[in-house]
C-alpha positions as CSV (number, residue, x, y, z in Angstrom):
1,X,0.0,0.0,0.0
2,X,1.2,3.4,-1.2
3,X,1.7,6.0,2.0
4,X,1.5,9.8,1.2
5,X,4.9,10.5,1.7
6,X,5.8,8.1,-1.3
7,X,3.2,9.6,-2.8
8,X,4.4,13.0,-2.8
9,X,7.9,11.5,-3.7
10,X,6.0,9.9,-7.1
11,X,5.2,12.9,-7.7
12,X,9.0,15.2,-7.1
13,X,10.2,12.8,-9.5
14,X,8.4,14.5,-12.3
15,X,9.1,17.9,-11.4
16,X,12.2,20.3,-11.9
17,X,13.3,21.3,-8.4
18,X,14.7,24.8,-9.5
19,X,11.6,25.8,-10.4
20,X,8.1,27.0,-8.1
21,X,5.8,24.9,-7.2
22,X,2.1,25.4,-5.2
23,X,1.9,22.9,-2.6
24,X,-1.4,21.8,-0.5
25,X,-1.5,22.4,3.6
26,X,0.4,20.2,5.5
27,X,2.6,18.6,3.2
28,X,5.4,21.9,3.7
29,X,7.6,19.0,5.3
30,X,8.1,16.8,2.1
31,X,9.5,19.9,0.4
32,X,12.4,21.4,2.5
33,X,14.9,19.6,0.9
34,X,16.1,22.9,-2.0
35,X,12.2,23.0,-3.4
36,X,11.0,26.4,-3.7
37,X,7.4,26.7,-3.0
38,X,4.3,28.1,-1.9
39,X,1.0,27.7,-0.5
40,X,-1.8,27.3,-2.9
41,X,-3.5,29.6,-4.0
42,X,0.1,31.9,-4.2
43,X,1.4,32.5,-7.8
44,X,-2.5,31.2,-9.3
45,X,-4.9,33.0,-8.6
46,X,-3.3,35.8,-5.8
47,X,-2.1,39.4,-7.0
48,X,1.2,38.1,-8.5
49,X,0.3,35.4,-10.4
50,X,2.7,33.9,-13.6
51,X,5.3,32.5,-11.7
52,X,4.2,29.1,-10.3
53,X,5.6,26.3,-12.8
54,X,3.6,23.2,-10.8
55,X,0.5,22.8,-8.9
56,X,0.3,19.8,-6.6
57,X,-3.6,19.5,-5.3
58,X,-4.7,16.4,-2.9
59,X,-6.6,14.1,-4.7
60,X,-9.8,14.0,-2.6
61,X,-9.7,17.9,-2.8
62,X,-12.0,19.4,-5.7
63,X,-10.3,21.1,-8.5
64,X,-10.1,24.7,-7.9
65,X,-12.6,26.5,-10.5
66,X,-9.6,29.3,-12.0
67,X,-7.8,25.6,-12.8
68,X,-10.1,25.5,-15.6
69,X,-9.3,28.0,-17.8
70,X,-5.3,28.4,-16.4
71,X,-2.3,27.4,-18.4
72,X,-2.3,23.9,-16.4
73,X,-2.2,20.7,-17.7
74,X,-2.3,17.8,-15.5
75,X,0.5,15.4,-16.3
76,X,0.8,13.2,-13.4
77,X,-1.9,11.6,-10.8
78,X,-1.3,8.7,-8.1
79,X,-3.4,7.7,-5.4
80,X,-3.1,10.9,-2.7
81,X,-2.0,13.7,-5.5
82,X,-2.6,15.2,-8.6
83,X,0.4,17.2,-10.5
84,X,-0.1,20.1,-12.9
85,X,2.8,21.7,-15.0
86,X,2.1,25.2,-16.5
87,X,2.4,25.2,-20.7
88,X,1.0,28.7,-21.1
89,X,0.5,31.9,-19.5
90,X,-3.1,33.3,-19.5
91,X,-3.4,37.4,-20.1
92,X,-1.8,39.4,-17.5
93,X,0.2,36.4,-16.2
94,X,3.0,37.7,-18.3
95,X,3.0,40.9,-16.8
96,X,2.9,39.4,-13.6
97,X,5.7,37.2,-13.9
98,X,7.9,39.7,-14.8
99,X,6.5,42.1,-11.8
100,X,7.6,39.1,-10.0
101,X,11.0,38.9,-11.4
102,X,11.6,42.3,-11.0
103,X,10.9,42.5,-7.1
104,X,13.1,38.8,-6.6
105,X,15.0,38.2,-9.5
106,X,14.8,35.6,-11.8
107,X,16.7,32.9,-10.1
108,X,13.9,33.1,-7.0
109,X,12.1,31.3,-9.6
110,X,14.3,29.3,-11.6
111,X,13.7,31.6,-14.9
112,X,16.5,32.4,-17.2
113,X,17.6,36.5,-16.8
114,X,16.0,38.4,-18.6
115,X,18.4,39.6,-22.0
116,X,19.6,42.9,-20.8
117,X,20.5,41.6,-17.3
118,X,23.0,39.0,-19.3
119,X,24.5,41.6,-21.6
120,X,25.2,44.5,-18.8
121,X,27.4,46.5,-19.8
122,X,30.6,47.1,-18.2
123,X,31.5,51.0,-17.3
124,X,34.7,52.1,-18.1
125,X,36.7,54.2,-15.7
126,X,36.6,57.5,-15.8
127,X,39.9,59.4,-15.9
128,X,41.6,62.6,-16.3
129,X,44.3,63.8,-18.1
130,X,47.1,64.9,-15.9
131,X,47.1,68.8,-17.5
132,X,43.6,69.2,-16.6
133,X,43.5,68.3,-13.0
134,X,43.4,71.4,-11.0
């Protein structure tokens, strides 16, 4: 017989650990080993929303209504948990991703930097010819 802690290890298999995932109540302990998350409903359906990558929802809870028309597709299900992976962002989620990334940076979520944080340029010093120093 499957117990819940293997249950929720099924399910960590299938899942990137740098990136965030919405966990249910209770099951916080199963996930302190380096996996950033937070409590559902964070990053789905709260202010910020965009940057959740994976939904894990208890099996004998009901589905959330906003599940149905997010970017979430379930690809994993055992006997105490169902997984959902994000494959597209919903209007505004965008936007709210990148709000995200701009208060905690992209690593905070496991996103790539952004284009211009890779190519920063560097400043050259500043210096002045000896004749003009006065």
């Amino acid at each position: 017989m499957e117990r819940n802690g293997d249950a929720l290890r099924d399910i960590q298999q299938h899942m990137d650990k740098t990136k965030v995932v919405s966990i249910p109540l209770n099951t916080d302990i199963a996930w302190l080993d380096g996996w950033r998350y937070t409590f559902f409903p964070n990053g789905i359906t709260t202010r910020l929303t965009g940057y959740v990558h994976y939904l894990v929802i208890a099996r004998d809870k009901p589905t959330h209504p906003a599940l149905a028309q997010s970017g979430f597709v379930r690809v994993r299900q055992n006997r105490f948990y169902r997984l959902y992976q994000r494959k597209k962002y919903l209007p505004g989620e965008l936007e709210s991703r990148e709000a995200f990334i701009r208060y905690y940076g992209a690593d905070s979520i496991g996103a790539e930097p952004t284009a211009s944080k890779k190519k920063k340029k560097k400043r050259q010093p500043t210096t002045i010819a000896s004749g003009d120093a006065r």
